[in-house]
py3Dmol code that shows the C-alpha trace and the ligand (Angstrom):
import py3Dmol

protein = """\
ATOM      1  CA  UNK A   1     -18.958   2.281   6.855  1.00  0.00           C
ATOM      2  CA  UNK A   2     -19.279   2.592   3.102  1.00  0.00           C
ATOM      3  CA  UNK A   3     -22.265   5.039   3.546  1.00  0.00           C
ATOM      4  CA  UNK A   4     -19.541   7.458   5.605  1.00  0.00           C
ATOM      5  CA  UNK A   5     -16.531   6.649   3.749  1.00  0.00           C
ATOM      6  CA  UNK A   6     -19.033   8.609   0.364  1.00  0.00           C
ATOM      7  CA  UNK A   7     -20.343  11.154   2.605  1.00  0.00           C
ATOM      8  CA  UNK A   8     -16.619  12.134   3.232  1.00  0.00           C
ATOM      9  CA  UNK A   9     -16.007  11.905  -0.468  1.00  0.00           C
ATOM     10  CA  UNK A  10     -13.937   8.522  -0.451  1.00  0.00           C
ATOM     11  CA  UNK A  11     -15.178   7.102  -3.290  1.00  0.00           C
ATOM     12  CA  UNK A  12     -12.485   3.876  -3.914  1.00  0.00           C
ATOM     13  CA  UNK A  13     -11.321   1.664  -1.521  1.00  0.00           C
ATOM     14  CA  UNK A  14      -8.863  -1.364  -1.451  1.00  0.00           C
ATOM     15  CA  UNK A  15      -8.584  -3.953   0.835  1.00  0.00           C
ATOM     16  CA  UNK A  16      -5.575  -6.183   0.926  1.00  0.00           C
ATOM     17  CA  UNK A  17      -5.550  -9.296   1.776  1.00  0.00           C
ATOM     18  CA  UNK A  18      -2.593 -10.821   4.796  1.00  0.00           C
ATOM     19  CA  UNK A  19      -3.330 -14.720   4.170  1.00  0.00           C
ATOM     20  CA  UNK A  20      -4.580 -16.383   1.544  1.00  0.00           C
ATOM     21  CA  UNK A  21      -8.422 -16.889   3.441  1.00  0.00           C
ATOM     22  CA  UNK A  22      -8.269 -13.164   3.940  1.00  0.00           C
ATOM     23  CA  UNK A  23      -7.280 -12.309   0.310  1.00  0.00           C
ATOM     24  CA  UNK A  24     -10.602 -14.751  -0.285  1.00  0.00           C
ATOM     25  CA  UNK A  25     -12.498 -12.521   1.745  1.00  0.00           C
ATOM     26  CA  UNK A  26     -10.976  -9.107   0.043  1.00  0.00           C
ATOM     27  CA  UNK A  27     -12.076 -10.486  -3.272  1.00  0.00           C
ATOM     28  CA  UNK A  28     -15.282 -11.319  -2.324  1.00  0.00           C
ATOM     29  CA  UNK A  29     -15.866  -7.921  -0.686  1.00  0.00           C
ATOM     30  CA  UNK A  30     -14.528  -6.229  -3.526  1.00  0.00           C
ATOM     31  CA  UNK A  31     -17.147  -8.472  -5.918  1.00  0.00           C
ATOM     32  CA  UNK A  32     -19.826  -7.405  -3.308  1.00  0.00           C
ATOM     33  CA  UNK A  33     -19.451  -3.008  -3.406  1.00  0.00           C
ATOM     34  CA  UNK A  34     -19.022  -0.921  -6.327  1.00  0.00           C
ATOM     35  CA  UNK A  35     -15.625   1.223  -6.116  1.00  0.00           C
ATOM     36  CA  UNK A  36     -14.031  -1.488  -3.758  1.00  0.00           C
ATOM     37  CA  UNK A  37     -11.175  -3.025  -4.773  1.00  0.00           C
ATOM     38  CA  UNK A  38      -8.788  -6.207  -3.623  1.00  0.00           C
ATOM     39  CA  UNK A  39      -5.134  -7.342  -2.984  1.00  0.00           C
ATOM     40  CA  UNK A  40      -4.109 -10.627  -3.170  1.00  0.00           C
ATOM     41  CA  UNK A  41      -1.173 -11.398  -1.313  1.00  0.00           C
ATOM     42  CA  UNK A  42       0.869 -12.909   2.298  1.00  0.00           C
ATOM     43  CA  UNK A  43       1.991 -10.453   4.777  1.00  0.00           C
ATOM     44  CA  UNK A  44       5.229 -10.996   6.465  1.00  0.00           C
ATOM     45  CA  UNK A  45       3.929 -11.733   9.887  1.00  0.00           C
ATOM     46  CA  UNK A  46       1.824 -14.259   8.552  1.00  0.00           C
ATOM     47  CA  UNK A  47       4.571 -15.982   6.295  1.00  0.00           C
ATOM     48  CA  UNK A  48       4.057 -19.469   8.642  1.00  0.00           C
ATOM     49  CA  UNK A  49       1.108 -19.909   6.581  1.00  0.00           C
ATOM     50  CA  UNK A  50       2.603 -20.355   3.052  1.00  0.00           C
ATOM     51  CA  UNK A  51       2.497 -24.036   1.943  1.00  0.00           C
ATOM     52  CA  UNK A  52       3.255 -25.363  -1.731  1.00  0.00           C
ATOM     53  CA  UNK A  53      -0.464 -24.518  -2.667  1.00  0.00           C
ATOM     54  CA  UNK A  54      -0.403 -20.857  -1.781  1.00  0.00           C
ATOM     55  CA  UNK A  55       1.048 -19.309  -5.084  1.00  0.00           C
ATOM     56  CA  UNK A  56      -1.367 -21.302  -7.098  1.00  0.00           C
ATOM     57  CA  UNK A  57      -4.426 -19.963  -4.684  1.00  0.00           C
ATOM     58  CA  UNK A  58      -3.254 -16.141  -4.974  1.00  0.00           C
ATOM     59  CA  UNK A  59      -2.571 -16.494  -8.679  1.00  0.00           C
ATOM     60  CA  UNK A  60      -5.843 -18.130  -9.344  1.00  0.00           C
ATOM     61  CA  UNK A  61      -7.638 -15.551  -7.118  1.00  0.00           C
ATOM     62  CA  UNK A  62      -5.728 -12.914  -9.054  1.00  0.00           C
ATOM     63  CA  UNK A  63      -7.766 -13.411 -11.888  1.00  0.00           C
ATOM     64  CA  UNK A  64     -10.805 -11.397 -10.801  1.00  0.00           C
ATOM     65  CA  UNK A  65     -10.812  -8.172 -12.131  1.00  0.00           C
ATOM     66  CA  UNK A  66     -11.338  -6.485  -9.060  1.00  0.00           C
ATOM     67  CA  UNK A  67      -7.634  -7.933  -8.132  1.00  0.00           C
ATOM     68  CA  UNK A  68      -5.357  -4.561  -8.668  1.00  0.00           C
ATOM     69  CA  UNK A  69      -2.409  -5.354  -6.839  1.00  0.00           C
ATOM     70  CA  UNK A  70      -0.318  -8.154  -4.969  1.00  0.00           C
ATOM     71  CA  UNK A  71      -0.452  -7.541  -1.159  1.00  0.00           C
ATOM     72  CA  UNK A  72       0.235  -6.731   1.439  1.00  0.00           C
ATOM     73  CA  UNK A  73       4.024  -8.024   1.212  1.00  0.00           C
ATOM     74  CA  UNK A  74       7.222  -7.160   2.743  1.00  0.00           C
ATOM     75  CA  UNK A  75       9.286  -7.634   5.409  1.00  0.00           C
ATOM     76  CA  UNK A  76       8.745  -7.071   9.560  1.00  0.00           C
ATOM     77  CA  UNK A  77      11.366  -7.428  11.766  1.00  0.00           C
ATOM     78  CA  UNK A  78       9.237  -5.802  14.466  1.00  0.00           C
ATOM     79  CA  UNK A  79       6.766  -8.872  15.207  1.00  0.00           C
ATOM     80  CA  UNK A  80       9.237 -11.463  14.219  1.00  0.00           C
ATOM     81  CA  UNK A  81       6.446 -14.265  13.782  1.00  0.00           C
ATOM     82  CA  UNK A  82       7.993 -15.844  10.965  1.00  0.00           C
ATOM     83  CA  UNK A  83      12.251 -16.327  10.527  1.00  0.00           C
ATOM     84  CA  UNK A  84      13.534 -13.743   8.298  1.00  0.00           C
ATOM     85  CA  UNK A  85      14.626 -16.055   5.738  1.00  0.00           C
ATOM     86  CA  UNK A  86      10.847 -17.718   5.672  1.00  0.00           C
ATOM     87  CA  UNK A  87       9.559 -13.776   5.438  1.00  0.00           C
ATOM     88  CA  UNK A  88      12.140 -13.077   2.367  1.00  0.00           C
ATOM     89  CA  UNK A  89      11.094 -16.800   0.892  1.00  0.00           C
ATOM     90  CA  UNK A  90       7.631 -15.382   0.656  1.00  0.00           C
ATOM     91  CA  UNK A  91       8.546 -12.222  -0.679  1.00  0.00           C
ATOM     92  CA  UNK A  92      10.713 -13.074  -3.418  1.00  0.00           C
ATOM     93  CA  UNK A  93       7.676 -15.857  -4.431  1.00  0.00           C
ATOM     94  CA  UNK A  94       5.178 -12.637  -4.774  1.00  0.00           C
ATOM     95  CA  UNK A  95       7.605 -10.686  -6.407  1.00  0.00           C
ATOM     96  CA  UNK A  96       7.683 -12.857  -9.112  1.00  0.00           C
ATOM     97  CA  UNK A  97       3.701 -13.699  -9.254  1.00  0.00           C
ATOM     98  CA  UNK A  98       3.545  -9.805  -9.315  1.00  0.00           C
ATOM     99  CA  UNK A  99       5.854  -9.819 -12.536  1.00  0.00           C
ATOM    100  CA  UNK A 100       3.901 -12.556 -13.457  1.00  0.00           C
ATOM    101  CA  UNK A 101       0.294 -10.879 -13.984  1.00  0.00           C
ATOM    102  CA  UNK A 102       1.644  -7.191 -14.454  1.00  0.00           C
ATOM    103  CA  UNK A 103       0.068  -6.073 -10.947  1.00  0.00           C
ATOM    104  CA  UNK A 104       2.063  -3.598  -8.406  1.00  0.00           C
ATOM    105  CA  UNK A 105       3.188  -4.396  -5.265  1.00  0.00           C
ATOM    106  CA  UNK A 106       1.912  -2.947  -1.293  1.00  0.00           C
ATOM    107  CA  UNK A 107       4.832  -3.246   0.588  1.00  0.00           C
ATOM    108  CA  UNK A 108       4.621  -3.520   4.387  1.00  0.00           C
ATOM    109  CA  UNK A 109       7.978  -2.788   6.203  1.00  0.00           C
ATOM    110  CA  UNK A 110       8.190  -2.595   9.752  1.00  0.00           C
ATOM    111  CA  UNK A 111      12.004  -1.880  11.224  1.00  0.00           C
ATOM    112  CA  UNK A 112      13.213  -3.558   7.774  1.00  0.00           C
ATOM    113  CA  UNK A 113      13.656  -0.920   5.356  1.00  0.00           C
ATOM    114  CA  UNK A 114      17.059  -1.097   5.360  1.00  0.00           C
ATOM    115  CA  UNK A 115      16.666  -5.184   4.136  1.00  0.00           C
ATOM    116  CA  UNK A 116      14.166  -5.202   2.349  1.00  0.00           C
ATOM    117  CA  UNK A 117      14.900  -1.422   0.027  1.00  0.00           C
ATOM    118  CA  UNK A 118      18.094  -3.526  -2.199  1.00  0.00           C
ATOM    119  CA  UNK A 119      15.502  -6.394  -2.950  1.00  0.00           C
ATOM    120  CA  UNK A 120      13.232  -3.882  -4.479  1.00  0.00           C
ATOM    121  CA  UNK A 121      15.946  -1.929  -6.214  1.00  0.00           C
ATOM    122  CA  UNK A 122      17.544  -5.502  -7.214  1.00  0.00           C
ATOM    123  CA  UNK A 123      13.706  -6.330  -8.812  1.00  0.00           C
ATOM    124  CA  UNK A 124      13.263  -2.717 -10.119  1.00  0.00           C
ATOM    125  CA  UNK A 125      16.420  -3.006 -11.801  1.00  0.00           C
ATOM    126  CA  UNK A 126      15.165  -6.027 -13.555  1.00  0.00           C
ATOM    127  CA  UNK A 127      11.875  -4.753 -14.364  1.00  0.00           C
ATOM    128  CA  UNK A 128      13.267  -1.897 -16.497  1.00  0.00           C
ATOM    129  CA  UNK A 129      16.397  -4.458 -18.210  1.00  0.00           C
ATOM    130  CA  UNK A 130      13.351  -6.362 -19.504  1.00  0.00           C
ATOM    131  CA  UNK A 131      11.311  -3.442 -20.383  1.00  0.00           C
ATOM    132  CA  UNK A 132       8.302  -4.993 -17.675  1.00  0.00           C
ATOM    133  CA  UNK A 133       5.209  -2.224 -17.776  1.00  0.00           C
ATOM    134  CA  UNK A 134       5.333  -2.581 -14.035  1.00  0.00           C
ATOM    135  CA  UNK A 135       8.527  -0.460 -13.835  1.00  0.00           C
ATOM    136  CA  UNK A 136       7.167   2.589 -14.242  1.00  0.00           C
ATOM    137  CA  UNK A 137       4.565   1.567 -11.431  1.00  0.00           C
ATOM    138  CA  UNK A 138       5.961  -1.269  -9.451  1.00  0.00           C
ATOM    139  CA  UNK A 139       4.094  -0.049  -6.241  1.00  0.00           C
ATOM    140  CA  UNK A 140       3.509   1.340  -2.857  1.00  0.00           C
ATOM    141  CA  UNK A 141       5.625   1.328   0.331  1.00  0.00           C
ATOM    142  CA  UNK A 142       2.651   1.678   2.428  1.00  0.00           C
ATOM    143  CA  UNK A 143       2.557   3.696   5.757  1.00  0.00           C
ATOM    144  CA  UNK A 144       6.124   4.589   4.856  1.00  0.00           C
ATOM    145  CA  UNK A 145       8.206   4.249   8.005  1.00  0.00           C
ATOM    146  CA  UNK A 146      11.486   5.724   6.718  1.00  0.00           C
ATOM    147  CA  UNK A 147      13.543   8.844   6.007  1.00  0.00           C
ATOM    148  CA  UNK A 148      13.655  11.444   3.380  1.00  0.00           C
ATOM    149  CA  UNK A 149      17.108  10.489   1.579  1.00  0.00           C
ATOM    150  CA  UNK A 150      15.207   6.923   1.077  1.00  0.00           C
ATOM    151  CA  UNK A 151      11.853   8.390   0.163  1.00  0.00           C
ATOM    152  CA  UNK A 152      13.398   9.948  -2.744  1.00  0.00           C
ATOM    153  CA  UNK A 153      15.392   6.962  -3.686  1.00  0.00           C
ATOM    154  CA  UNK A 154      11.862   4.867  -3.501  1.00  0.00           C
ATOM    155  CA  UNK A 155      10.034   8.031  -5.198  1.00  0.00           C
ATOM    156  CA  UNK A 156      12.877   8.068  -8.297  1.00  0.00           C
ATOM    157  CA  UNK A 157      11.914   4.103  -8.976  1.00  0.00           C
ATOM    158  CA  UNK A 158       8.118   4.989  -9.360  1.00  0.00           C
ATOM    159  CA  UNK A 159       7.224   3.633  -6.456  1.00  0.00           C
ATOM    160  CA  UNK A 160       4.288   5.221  -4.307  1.00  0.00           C
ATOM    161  CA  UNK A 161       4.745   6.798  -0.897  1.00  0.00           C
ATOM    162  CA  UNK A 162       1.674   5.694   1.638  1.00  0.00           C
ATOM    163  CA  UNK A 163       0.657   8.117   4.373  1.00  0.00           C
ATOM    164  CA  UNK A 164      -1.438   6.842   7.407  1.00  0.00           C
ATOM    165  CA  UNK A 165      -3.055   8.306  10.252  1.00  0.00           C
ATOM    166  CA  UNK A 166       0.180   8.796  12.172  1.00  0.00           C
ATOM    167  CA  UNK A 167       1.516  11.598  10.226  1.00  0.00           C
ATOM    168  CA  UNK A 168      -1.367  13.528  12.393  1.00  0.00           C
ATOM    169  CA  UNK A 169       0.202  12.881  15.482  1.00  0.00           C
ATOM    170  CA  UNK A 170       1.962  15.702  17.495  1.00  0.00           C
ATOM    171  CA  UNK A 171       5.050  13.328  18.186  1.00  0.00           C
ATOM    172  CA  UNK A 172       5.890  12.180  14.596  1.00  0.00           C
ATOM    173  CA  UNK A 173       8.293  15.100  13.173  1.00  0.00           C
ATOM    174  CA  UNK A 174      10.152  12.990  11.384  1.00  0.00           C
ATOM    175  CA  UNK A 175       6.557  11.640   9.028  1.00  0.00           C
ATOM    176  CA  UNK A 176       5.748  15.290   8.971  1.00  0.00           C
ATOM    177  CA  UNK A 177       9.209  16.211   7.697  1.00  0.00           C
ATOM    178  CA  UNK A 178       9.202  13.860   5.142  1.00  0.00           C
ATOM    179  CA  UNK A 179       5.991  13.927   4.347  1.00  0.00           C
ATOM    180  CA  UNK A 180       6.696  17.909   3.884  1.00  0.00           C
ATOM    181  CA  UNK A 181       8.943  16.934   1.172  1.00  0.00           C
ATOM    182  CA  UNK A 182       7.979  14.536  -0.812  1.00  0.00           C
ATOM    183  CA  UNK A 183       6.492  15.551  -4.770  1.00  0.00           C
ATOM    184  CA  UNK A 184       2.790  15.226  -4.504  1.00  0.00           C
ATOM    185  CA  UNK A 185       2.699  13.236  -7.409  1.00  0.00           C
ATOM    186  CA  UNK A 186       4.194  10.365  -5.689  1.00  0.00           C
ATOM    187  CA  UNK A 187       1.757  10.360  -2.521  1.00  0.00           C
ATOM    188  CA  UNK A 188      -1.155   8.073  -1.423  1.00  0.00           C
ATOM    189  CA  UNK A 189      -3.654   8.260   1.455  1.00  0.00           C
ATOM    190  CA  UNK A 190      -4.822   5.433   3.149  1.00  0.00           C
ATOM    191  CA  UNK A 191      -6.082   4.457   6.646  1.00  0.00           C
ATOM    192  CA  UNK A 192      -4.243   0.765   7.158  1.00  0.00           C
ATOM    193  CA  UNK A 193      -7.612   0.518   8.601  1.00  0.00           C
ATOM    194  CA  UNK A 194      -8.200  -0.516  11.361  1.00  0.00           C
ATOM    195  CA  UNK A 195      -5.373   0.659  12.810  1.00  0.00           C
ATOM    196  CA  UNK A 196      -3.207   3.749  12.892  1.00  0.00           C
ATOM    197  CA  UNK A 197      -6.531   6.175  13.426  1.00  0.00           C
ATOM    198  CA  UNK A 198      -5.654   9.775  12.510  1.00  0.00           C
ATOM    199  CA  UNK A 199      -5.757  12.660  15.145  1.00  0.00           C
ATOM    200  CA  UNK A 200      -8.529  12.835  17.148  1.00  0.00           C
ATOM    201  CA  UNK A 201      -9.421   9.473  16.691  1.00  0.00           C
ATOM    202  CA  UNK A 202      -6.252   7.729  18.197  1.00  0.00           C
ATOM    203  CA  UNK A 203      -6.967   4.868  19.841  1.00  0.00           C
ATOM    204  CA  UNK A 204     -10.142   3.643  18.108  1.00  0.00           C
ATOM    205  CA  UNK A 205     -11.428   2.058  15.261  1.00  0.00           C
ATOM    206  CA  UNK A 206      -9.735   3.354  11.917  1.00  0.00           C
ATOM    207  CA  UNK A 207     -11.854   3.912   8.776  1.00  0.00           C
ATOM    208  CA  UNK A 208     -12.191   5.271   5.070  1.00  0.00           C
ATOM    209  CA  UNK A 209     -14.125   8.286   6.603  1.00  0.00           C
ATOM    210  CA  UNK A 210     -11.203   9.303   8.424  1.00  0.00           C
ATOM    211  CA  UNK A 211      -8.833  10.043   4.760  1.00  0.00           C
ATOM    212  CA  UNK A 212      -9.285  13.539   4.397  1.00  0.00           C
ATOM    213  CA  UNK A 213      -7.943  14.017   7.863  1.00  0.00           C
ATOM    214  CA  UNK A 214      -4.892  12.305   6.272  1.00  0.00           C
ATOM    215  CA  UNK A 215      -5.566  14.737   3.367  1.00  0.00           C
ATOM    216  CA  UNK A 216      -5.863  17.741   5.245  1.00  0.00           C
ATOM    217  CA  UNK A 217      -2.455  17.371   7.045  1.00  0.00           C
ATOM    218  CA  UNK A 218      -0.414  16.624   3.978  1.00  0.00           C
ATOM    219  CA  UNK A 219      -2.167  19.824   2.782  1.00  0.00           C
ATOM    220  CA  UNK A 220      -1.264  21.699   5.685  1.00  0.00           C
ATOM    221  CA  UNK A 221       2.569  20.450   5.433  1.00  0.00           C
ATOM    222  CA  UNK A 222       3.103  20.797   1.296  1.00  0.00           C
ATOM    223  CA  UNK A 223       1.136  24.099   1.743  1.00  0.00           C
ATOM    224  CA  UNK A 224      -0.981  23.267  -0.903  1.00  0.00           C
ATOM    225  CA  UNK A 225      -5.005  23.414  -0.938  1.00  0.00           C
ATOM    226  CA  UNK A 226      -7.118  20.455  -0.008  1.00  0.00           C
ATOM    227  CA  UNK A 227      -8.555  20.049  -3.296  1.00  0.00           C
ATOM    228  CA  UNK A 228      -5.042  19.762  -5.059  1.00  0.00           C
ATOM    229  CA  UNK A 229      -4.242  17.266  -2.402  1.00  0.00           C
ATOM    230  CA  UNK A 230      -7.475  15.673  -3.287  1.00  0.00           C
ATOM    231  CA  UNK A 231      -7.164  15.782  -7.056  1.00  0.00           C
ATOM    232  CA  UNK A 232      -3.699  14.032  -6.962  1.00  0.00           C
ATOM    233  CA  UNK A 233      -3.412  11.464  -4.769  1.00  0.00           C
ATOM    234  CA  UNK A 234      -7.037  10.533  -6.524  1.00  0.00           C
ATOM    235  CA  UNK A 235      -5.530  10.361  -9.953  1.00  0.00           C
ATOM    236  CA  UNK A 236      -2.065   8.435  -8.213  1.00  0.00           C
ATOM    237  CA  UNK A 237      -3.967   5.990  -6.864  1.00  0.00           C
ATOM    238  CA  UNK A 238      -5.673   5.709 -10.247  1.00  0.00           C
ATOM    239  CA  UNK A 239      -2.139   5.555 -11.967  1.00  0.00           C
ATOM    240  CA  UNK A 240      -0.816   3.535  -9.772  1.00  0.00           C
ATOM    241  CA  UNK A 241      -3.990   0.244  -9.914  1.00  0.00           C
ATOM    242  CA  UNK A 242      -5.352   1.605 -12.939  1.00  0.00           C
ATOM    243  CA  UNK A 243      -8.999   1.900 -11.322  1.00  0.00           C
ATOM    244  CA  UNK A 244     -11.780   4.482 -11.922  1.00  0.00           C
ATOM    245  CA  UNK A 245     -14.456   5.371  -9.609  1.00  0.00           C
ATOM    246  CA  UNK A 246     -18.294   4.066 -11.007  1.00  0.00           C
ATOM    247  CA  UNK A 247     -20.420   6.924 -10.160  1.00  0.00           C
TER     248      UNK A 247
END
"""
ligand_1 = """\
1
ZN
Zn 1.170 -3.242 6.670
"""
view = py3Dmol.view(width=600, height=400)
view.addModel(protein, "pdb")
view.setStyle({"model": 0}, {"cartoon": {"style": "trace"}})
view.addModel(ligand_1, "xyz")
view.setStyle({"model": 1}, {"stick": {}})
view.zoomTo()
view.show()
């Protein structure tokens, strides 16, 4: 998978973590492979698992230097496997361990955008009263679910835009319209591997390979070349977790 994702010119990678075994696991991947990188963090859906040790756990996990970001965090009110007020517990508890060691935030929203956008504004707000580093990059809403009047809002408080596979799909005019006009300056690819394949690979196994497919259509909707696509969302990305690619 690694061998493809470099023949296809994908050259850094991070894996976030959804528990804190997984976020274990991303760390020690991202230990294991040059140019792979880890997120620390516990998803919404899996907010059940937080017990009084888990901030400890992330924050001591955190340390590795491979560690560029808290995630994936956020809100889902689509699989509702955890009560809301658990999910924004959990949250709020990251947000803070994010302030904590200076390391931006991957969102995940899934039919909470609307909730969860005034808790990032609210904690935006007070990165920039106390003159926090992380307010001029406090993040990524990954695979972005929303509209364009709240893209911009997101884009105007440094925060990253994510585009997935979907935004290849014939159905999804509203990605493709938003998507269309967004600043490439505030984009990122990524694959939310493994799911959310890109067109023509709906419906199987996502992977890093599969980015410039993402890369391609953004190019095709901004009407810009592939290679300025390329050449941005590269240096974002580096912006935004303050990696370089080891060649
Ligand atoms: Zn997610």
């Amino acid at each position: 998978m690694f061998q493809r994702a470099q023949e296809n010119r994908v050259n850094q990678m991070l894996v976030p973590g959804t528990t804190l075994e997984t976020s274990v696991e991303a760390v020690q991947l991202s230990e294991q492979h040059a140019n792979v990188y880890a997120a620390v963090g516990v998803h919404p859906n899996d907010a059940l698992t937080w017990t009084a040790s888990t901030l400890a756990g992330l924050e001591e996990l955190a340390r590795s230097t491979q560690v560029v970001a808290i995630g994936e965090i956020g809100l889902d009110f689509y699989r509702q496997y955890a009560p809301a007020p658990v999910q924004m517990q959990v949250l709020a508890a990251q947000l803070d361990l994010a302030e904590k060691l200076d390391l931006p935030v991957i969102i995940h929203t899934r039919q909470s955008l609307a909730e969860i956008w005034p808790i990032m504004q609210t904690w935006h707000d007070h990165l920039v009263h106390t003159h926090h580093p992380l307010a001029d990059r406090p993040g990524v809403f990954h695979s972005y679910e929303g509209d364009l009047s709240t893209a911009i809002e997101i884009t105007q408080r440094n925060f990253f835009i994510g585009i997935s596979g979907p935004v290849t799909y014939k159905n999804a005019s509203l990605k493709q319209q938003v998507t269309a006009a967004l600043p490439i300056t505030a984009i990122l690819t990524e694959t939310d591997a493994p799911y959310l394949p890109p067109h023509p690979f709906r419906g199987q196994r996502n992977e890093p390979a599969y980015i410039p497919l993402i890369a391609q259509k953004i190019a095709d909707l901004l009407v810009l070349p592939l290679e300025i696509v390329s050449q941005n969302t590269v240096a974002n990305a580096e912006r935004l977790f303050r990696w370089r690619a080891i060649v």
